[in-house]
CHARMM-style PDB file with segment names, atoms N, HN, CA, C and O in Angstrom:
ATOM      1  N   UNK     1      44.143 -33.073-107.897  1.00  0.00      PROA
ATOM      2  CA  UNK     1      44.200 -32.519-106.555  1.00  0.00      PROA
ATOM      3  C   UNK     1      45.582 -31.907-106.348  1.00  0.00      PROA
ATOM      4  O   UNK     1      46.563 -32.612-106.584  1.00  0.00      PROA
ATOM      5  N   UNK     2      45.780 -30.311-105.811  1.00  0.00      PROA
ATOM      6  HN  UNK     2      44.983 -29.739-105.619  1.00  0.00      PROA
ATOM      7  CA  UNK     2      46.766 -30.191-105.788  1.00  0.00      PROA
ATOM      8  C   UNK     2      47.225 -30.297-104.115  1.00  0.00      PROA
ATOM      9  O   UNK     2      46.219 -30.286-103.405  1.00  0.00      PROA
ATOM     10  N   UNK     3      48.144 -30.368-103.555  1.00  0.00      PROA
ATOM     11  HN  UNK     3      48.961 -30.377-104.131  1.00  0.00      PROA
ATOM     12  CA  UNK     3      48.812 -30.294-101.968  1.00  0.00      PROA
ATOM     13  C   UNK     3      50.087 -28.771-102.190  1.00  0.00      PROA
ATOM     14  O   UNK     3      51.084 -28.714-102.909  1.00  0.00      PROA
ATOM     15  N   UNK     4      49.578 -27.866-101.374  1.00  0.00      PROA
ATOM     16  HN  UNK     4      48.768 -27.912-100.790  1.00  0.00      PROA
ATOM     17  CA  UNK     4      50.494 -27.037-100.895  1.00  0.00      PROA
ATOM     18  C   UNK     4      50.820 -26.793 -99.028  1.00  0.00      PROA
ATOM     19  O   UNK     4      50.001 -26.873 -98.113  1.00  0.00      PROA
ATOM     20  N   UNK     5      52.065 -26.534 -98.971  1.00  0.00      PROA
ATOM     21  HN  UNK     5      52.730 -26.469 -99.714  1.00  0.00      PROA
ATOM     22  CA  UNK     5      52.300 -26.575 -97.733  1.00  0.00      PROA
ATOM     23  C   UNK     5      52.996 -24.965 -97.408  1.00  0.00      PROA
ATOM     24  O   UNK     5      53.907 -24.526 -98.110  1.00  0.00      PROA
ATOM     25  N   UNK     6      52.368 -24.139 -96.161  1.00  0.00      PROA
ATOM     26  HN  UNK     6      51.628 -24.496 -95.590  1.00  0.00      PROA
ATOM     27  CA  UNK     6      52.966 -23.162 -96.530  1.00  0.00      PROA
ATOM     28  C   UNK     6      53.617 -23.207 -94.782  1.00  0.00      PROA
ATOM     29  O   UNK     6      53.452 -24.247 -94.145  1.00  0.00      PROA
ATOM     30  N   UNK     7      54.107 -22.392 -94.338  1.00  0.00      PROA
ATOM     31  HN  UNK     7      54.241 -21.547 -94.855  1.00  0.00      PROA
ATOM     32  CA  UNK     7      54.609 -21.877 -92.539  1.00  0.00      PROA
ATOM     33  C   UNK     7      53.828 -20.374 -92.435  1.00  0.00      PROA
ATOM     34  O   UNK     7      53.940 -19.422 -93.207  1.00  0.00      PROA
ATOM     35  N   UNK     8      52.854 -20.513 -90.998  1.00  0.00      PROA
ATOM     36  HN  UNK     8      52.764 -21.286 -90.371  1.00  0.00      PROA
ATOM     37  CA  UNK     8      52.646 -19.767 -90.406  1.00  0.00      PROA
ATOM     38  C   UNK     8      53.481 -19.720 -89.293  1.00  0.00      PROA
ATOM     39  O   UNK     8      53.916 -20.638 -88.597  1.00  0.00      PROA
ATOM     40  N   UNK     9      53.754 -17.644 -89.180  1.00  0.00      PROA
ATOM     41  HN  UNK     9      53.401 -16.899 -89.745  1.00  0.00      PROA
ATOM     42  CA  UNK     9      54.051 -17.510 -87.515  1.00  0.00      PROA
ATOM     43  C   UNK     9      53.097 -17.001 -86.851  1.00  0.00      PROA
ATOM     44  O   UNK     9      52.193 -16.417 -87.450  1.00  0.00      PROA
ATOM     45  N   UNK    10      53.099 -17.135 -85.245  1.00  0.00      PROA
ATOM     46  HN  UNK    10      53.833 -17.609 -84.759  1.00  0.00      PROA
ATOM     47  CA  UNK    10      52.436 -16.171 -84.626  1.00  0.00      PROA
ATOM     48  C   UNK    10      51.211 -17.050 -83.767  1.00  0.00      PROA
ATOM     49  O   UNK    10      50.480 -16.624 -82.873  1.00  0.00      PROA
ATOM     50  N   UNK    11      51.261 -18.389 -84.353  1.00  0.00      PROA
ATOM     51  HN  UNK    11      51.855 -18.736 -85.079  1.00  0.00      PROA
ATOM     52  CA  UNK    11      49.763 -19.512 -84.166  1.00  0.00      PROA
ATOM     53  C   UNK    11      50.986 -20.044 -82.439  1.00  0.00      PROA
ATOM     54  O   UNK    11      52.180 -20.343 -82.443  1.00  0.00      PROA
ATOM     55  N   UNK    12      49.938 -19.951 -81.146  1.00  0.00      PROA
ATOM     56  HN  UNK    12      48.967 -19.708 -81.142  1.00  0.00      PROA
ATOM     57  CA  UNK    12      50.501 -20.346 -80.023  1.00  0.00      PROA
ATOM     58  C   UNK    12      49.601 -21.834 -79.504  1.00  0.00      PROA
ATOM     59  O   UNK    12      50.006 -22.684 -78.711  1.00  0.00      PROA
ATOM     60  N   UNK    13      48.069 -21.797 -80.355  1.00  0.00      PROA
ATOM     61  HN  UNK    13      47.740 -21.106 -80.999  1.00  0.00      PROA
ATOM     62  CA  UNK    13      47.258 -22.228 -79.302  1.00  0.00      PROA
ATOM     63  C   UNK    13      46.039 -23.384 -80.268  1.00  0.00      PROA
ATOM     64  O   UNK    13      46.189 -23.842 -81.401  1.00  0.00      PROA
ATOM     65  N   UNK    14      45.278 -23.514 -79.634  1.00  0.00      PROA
ATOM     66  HN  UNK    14      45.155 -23.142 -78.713  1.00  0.00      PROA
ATOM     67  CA  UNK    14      44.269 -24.076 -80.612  1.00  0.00      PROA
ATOM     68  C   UNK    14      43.296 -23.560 -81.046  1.00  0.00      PROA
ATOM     69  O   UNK    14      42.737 -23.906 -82.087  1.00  0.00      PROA
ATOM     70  N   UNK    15      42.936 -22.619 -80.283  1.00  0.00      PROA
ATOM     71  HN  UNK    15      43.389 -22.338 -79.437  1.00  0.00      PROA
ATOM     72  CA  UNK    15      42.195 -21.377 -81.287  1.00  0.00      PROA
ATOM     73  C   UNK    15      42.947 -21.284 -82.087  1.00  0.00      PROA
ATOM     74  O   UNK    15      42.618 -21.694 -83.201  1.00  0.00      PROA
ATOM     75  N   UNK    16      44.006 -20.833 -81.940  1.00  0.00      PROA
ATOM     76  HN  UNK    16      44.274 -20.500 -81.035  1.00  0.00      PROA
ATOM     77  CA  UNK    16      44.650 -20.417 -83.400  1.00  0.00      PROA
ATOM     78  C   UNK    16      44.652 -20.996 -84.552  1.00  0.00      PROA
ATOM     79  O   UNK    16      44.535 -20.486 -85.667  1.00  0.00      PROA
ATOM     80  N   UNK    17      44.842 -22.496 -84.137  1.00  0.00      PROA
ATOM     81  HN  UNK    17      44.937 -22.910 -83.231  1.00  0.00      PROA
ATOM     82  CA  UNK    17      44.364 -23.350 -85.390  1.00  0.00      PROA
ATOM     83  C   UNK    17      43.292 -23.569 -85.958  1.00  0.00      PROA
ATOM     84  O   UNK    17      43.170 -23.828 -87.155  1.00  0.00      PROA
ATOM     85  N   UNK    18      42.360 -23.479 -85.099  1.00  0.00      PROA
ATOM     86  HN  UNK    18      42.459 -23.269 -84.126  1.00  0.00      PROA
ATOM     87  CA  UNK    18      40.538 -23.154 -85.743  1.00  0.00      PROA
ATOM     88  C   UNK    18      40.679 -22.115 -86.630  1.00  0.00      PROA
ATOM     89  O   UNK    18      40.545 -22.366 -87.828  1.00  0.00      PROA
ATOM     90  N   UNK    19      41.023 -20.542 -86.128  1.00  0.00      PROA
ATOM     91  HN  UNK    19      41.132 -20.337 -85.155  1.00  0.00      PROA
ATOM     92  CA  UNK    19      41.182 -19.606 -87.024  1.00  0.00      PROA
ATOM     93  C   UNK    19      41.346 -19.875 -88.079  1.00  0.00      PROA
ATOM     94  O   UNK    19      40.530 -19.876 -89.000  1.00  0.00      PROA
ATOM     95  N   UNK    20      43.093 -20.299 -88.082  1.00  0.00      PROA
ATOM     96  HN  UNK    20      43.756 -20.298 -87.334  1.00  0.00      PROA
ATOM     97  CA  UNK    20      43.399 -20.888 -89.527  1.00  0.00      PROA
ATOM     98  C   UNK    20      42.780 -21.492 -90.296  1.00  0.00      PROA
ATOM     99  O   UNK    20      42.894 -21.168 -91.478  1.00  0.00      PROA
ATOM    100  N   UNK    21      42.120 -22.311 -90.025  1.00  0.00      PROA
ATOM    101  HN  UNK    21      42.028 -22.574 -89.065  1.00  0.00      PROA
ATOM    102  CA  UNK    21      41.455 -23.867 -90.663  1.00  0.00      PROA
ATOM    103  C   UNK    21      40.204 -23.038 -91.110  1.00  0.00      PROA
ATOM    104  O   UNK    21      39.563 -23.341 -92.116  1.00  0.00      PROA
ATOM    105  N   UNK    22      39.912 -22.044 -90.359  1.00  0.00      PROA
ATOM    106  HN  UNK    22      40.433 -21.798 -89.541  1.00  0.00      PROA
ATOM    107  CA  UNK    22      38.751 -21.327 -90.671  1.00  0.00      PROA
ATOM    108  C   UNK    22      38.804 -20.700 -91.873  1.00  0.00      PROA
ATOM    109  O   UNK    22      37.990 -21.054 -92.726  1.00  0.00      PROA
ATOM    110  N   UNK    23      39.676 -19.751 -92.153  1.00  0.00      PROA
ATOM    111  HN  UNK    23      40.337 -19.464 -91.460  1.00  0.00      PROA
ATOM    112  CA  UNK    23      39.364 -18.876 -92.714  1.00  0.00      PROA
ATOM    113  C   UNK    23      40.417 -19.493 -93.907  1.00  0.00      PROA
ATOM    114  O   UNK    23      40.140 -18.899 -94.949  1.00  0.00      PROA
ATOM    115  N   UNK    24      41.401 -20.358 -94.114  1.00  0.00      PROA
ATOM    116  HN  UNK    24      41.627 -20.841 -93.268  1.00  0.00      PROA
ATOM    117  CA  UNK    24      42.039 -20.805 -95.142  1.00  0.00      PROA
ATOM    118  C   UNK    24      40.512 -21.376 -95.810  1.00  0.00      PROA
ATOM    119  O   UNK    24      39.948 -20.752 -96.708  1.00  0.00      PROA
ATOM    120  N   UNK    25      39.944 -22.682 -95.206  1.00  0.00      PROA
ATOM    121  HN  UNK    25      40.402 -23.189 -94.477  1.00  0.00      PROA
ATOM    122  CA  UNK    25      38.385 -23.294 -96.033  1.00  0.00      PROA
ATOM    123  C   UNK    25      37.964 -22.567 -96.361  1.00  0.00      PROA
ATOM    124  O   UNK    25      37.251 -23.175 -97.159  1.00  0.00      PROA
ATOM    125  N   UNK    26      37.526 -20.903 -96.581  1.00  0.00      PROA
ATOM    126  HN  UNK    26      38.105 -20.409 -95.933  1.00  0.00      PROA
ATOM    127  CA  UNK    26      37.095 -20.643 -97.464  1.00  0.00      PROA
ATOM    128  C   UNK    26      37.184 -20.445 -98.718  1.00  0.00      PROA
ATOM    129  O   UNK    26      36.288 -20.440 -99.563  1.00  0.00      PROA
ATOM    130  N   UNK    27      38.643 -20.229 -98.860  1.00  0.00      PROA
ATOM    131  HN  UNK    27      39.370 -20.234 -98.174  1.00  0.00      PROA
ATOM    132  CA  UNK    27      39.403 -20.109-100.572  1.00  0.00      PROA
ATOM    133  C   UNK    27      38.936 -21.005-101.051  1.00  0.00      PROA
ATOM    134  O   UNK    27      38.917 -22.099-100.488  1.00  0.00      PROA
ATOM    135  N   UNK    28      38.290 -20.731-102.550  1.00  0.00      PROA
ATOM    136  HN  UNK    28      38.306 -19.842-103.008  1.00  0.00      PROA
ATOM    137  CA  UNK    28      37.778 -21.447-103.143  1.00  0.00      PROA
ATOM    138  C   UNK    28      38.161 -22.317-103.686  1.00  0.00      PROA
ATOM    139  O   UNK    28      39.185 -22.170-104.352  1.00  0.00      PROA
ATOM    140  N   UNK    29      37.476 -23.651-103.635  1.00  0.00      PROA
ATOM    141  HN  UNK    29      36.643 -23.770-103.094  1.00  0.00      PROA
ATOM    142  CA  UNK    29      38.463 -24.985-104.216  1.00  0.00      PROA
ATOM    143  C   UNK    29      39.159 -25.502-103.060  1.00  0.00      PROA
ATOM    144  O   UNK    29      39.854 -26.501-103.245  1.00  0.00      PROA
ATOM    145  N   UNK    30      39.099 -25.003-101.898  1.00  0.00      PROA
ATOM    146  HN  UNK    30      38.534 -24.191-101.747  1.00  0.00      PROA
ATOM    147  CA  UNK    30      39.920 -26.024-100.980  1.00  0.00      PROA
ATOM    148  C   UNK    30      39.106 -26.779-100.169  1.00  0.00      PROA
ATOM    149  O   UNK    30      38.056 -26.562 -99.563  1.00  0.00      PROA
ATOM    150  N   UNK    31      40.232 -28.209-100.375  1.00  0.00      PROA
ATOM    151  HN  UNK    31      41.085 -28.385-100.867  1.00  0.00      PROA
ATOM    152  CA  UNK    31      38.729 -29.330 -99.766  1.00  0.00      PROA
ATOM    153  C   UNK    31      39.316 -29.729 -98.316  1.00  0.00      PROA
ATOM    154  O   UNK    31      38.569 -30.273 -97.503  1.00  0.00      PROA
ATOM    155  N   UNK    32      40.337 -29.519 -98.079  1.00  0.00      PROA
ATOM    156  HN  UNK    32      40.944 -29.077 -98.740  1.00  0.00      PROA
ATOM    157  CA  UNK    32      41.058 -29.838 -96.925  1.00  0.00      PROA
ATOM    158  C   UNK    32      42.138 -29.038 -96.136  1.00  0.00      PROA
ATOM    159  O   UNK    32      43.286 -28.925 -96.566  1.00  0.00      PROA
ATOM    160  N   UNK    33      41.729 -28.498 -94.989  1.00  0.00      PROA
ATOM    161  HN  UNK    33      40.797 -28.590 -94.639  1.00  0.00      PROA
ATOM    162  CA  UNK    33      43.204 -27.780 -94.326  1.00  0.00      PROA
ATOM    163  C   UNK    33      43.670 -28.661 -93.400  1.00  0.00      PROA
ATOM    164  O   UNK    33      42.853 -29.191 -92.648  1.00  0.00      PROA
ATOM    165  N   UNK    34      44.885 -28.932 -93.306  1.00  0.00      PROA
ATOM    166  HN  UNK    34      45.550 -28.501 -93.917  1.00  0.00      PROA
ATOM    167  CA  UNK    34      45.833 -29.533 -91.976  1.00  0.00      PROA
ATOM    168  C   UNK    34      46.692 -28.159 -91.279  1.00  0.00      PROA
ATOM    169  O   UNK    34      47.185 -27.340 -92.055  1.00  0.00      PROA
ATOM    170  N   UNK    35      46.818 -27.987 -89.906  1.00  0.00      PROA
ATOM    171  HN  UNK    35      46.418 -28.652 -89.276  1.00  0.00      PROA
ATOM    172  CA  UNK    35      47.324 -27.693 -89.356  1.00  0.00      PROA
ATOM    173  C   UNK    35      48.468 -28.058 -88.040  1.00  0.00      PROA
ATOM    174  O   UNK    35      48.091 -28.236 -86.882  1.00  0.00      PROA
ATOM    175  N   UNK    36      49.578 -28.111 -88.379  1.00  0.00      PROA
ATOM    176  HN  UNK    36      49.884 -27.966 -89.320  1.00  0.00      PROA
ATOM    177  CA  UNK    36      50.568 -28.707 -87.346  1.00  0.00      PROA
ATOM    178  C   UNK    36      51.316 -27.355 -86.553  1.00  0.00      PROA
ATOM    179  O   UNK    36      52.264 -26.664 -86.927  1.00  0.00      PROA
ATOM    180  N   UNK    37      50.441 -27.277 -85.244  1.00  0.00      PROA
ATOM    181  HN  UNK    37      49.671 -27.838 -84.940  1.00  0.00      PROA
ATOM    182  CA  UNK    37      51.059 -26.345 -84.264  1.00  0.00      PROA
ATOM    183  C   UNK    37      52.706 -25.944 -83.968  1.00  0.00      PROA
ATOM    184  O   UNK    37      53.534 -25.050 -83.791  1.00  0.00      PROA
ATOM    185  N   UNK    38      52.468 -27.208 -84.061  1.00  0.00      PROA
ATOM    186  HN  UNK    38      51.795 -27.934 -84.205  1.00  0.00      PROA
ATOM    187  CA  UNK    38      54.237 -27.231 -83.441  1.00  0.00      PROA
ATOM    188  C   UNK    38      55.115 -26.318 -84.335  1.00  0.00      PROA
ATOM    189  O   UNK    38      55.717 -25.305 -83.979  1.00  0.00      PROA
ATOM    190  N   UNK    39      55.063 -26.957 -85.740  1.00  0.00      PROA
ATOM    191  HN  UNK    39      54.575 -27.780 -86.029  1.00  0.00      PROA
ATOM    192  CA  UNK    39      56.155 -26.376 -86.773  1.00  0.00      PROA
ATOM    193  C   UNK    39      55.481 -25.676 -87.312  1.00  0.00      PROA
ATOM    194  O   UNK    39      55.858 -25.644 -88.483  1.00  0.00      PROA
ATOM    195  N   UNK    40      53.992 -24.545 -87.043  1.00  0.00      PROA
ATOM    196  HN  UNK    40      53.686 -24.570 -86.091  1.00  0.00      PROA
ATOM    197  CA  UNK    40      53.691 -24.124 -88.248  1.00  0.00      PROA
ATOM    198  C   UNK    40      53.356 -24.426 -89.580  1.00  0.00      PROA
ATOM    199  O   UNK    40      53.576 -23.533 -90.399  1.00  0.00      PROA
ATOM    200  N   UNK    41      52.944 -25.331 -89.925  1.00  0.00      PROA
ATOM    201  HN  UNK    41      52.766 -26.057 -89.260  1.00  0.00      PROA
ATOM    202  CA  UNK    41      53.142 -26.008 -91.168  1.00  0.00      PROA
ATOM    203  C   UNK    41      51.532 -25.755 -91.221  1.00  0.00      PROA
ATOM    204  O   UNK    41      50.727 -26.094 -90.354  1.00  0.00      PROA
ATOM    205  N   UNK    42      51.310 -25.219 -92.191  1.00  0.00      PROA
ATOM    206  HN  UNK    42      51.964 -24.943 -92.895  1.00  0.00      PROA
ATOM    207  CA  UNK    42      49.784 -25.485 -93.109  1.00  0.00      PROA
ATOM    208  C   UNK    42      49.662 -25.829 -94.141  1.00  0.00      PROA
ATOM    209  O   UNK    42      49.961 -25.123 -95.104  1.00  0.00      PROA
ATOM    210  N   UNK    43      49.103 -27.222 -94.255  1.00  0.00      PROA
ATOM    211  HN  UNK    43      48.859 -27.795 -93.473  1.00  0.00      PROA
ATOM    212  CA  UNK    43      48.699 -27.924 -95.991  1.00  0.00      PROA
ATOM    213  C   UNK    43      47.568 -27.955 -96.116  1.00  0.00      PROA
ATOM    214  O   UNK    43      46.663 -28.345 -95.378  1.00  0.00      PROA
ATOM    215  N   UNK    44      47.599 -27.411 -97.353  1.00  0.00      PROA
ATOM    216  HN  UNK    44      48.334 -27.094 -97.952  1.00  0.00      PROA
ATOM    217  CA  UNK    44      46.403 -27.251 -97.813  1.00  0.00      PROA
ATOM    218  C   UNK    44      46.037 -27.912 -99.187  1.00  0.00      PROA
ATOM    219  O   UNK    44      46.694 -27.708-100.208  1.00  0.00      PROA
ATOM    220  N   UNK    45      44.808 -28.811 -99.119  1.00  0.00      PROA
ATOM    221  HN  UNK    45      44.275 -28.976 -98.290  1.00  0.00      PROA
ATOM    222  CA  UNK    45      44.375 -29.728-100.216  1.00  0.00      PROA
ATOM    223  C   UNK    45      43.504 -29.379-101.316  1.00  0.00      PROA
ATOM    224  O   UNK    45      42.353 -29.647-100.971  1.00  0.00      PROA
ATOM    225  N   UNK    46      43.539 -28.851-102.609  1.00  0.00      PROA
ATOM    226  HN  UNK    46      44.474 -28.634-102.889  1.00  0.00      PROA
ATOM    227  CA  UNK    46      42.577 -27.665-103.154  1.00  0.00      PROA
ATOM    228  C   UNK    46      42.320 -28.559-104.674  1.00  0.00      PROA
ATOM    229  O   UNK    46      43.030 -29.405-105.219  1.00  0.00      PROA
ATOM    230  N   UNK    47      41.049 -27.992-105.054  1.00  0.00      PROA
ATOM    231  HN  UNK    47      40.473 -27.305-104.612  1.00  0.00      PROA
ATOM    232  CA  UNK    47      41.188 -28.582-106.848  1.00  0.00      PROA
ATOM    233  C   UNK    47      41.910 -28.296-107.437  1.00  0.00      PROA
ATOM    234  O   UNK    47      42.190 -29.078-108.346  1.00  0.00      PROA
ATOM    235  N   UNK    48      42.647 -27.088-107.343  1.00  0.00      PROA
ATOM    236  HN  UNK    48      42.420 -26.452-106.605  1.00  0.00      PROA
ATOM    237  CA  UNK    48      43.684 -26.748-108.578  1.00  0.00      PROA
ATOM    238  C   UNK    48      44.533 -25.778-107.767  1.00  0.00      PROA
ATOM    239  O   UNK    48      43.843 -25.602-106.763  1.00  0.00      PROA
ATOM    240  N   UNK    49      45.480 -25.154-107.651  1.00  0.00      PROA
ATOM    241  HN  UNK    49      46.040 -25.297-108.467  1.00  0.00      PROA
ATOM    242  CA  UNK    49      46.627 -24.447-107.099  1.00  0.00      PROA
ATOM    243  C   UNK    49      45.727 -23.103-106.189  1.00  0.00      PROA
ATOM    244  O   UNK    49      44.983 -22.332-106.795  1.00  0.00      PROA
ATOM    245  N   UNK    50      45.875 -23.046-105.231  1.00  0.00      PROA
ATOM    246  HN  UNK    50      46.480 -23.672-104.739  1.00  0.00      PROA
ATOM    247  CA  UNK    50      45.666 -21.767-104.455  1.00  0.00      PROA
ATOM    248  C   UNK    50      46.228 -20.527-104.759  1.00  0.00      PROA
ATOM    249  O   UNK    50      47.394 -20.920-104.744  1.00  0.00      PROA
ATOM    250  N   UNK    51      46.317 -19.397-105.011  1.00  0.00      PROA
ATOM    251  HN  UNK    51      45.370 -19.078-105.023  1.00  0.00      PROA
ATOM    252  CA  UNK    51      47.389 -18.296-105.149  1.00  0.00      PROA
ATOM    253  C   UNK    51      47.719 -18.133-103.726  1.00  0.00      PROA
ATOM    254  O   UNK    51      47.004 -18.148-102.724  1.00  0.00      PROA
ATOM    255  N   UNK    52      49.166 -17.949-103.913  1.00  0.00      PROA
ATOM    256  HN  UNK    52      49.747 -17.936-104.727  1.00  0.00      PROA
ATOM    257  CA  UNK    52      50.046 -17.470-102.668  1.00  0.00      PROA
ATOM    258  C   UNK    52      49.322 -15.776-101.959  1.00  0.00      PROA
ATOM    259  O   UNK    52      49.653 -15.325-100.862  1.00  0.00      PROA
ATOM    260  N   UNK    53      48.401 -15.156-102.838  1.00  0.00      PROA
ATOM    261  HN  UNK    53      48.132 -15.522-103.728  1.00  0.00      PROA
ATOM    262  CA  UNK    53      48.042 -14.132-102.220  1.00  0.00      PROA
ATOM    263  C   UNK    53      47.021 -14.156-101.850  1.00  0.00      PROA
ATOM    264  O   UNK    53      46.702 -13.225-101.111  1.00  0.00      PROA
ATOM    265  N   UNK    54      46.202 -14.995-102.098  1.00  0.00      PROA
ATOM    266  HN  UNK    54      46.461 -15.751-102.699  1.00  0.00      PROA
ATOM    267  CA  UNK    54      44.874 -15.317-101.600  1.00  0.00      PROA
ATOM    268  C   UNK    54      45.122 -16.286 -99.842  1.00  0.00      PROA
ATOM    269  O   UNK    54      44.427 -16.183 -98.831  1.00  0.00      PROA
ATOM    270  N   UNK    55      46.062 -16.949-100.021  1.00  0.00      PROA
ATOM    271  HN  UNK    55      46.626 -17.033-100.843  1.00  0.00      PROA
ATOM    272  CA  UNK    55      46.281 -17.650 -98.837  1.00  0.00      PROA
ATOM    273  C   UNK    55      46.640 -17.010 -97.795  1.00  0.00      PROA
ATOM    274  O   UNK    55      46.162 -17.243 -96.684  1.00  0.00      PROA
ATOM    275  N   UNK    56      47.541 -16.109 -98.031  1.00  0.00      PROA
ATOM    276  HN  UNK    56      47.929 -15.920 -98.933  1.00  0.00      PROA
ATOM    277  CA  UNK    56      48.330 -14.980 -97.383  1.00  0.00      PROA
ATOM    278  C   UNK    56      47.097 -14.010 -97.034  1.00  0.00      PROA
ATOM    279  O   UNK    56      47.382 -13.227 -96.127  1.00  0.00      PROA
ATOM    280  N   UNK    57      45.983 -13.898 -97.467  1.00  0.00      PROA
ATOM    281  HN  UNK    57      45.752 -14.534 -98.204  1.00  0.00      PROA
ATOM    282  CA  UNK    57      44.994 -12.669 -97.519  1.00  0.00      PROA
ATOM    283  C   UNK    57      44.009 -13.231 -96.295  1.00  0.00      PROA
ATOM    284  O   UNK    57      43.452 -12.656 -95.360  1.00  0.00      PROA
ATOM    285  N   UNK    58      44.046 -14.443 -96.677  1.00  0.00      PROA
ATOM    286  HN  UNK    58      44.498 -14.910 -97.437  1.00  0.00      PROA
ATOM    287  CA  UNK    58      43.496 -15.859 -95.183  1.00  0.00      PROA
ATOM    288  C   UNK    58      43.599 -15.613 -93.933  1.00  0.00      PROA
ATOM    289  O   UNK    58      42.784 -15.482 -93.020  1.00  0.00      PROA
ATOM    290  N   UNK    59      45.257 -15.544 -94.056  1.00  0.00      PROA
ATOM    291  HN  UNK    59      45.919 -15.650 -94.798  1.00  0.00      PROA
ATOM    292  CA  UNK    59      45.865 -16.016 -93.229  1.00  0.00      PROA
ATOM    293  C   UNK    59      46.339 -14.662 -92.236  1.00  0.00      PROA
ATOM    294  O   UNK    59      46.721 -14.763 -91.070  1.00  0.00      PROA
ATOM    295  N   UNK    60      46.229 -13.603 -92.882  1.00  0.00      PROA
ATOM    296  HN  UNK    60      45.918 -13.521 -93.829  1.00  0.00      PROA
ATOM    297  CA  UNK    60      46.017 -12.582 -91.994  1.00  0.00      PROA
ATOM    298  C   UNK    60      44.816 -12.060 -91.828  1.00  0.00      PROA
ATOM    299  O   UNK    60      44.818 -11.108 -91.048  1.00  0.00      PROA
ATOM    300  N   UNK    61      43.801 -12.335 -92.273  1.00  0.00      PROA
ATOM    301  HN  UNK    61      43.799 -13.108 -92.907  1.00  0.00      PROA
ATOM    302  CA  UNK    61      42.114 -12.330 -91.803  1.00  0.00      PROA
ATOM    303  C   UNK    61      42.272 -13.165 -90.399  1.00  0.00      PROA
ATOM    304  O   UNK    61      41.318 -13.183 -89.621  1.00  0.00      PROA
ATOM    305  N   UNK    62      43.041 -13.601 -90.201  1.00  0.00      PROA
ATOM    306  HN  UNK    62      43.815 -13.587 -90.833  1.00  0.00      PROA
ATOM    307  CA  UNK    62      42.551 -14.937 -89.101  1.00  0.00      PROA
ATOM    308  C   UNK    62      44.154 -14.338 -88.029  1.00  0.00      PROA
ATOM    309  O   UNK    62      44.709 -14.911 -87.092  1.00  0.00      PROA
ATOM    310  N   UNK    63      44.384 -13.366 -88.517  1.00  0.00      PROA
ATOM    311  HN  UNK    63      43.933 -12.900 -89.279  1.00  0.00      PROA
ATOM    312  CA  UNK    63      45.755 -12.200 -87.294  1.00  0.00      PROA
ATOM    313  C   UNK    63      47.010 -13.047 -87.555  1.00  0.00      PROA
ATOM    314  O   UNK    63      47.951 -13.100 -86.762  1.00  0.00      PROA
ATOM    315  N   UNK    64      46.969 -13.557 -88.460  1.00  0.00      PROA
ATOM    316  HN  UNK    64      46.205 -13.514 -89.104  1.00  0.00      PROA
ATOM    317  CA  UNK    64      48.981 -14.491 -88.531  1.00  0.00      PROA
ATOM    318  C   UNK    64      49.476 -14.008 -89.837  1.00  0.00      PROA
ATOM    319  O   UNK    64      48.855 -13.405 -90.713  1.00  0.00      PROA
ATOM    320  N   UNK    65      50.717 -14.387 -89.802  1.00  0.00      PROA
ATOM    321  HN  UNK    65      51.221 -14.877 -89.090  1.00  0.00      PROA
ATOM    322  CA  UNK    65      51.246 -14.355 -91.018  1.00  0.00      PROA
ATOM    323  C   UNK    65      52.192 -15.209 -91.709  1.00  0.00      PROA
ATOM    324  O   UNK    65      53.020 -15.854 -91.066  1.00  0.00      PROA
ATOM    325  N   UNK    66      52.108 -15.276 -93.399  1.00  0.00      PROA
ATOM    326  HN  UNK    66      51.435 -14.752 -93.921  1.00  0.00      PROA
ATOM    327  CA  UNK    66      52.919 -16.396 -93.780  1.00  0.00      PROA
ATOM    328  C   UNK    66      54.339 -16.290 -93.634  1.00  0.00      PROA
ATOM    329  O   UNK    66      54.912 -15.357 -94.196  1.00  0.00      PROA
ATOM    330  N   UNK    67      54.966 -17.095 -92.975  1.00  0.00      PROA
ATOM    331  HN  UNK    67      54.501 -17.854 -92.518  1.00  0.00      PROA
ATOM    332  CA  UNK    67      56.500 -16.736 -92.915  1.00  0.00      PROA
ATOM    333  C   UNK    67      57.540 -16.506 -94.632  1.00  0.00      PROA
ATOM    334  O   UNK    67      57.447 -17.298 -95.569  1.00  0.00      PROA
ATOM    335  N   UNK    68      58.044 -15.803 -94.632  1.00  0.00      PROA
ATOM    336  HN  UNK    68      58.119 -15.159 -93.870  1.00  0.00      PROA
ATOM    337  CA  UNK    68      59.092 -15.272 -95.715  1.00  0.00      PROA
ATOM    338  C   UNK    68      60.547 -16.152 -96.290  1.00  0.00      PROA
ATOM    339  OT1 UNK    68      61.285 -15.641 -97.132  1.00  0.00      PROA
TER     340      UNK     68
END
């Protein structure tokens, strides 16, 4: 099991976190999203490593972006 943690900006609300949670679960292989409003923080729990561009590809499907 791998754990990655990445920072979104732009998330104000709890929709926003559905979004996220939404559209990160679909990348394949991920069995778990956490989302922490406050700090931005998204971990994500997957069978084997996510690509950083696939997450990023997520994560602006769902109007945010990964911080730099």
């Amino acid at each position: 099991m791998e754990t990655t943690t990445y920072r979104v900006v732009g998330m104000t609300c709890d929709h926003c976190v559905r979004s996220v949670k939404s559209e990160v679960a679909k990348l394949e292989g991920v069995s778990t999203v956490e989302v922490d409003l406050a700090s931005g923080q998204v971990t994500v729990e997957s069978e084997r490593p996510v690509r950083p561009e696939a997450f990023a590809a997520a994560i602006e499907e769902a109007g945010y972006e990964v911080a730099s």
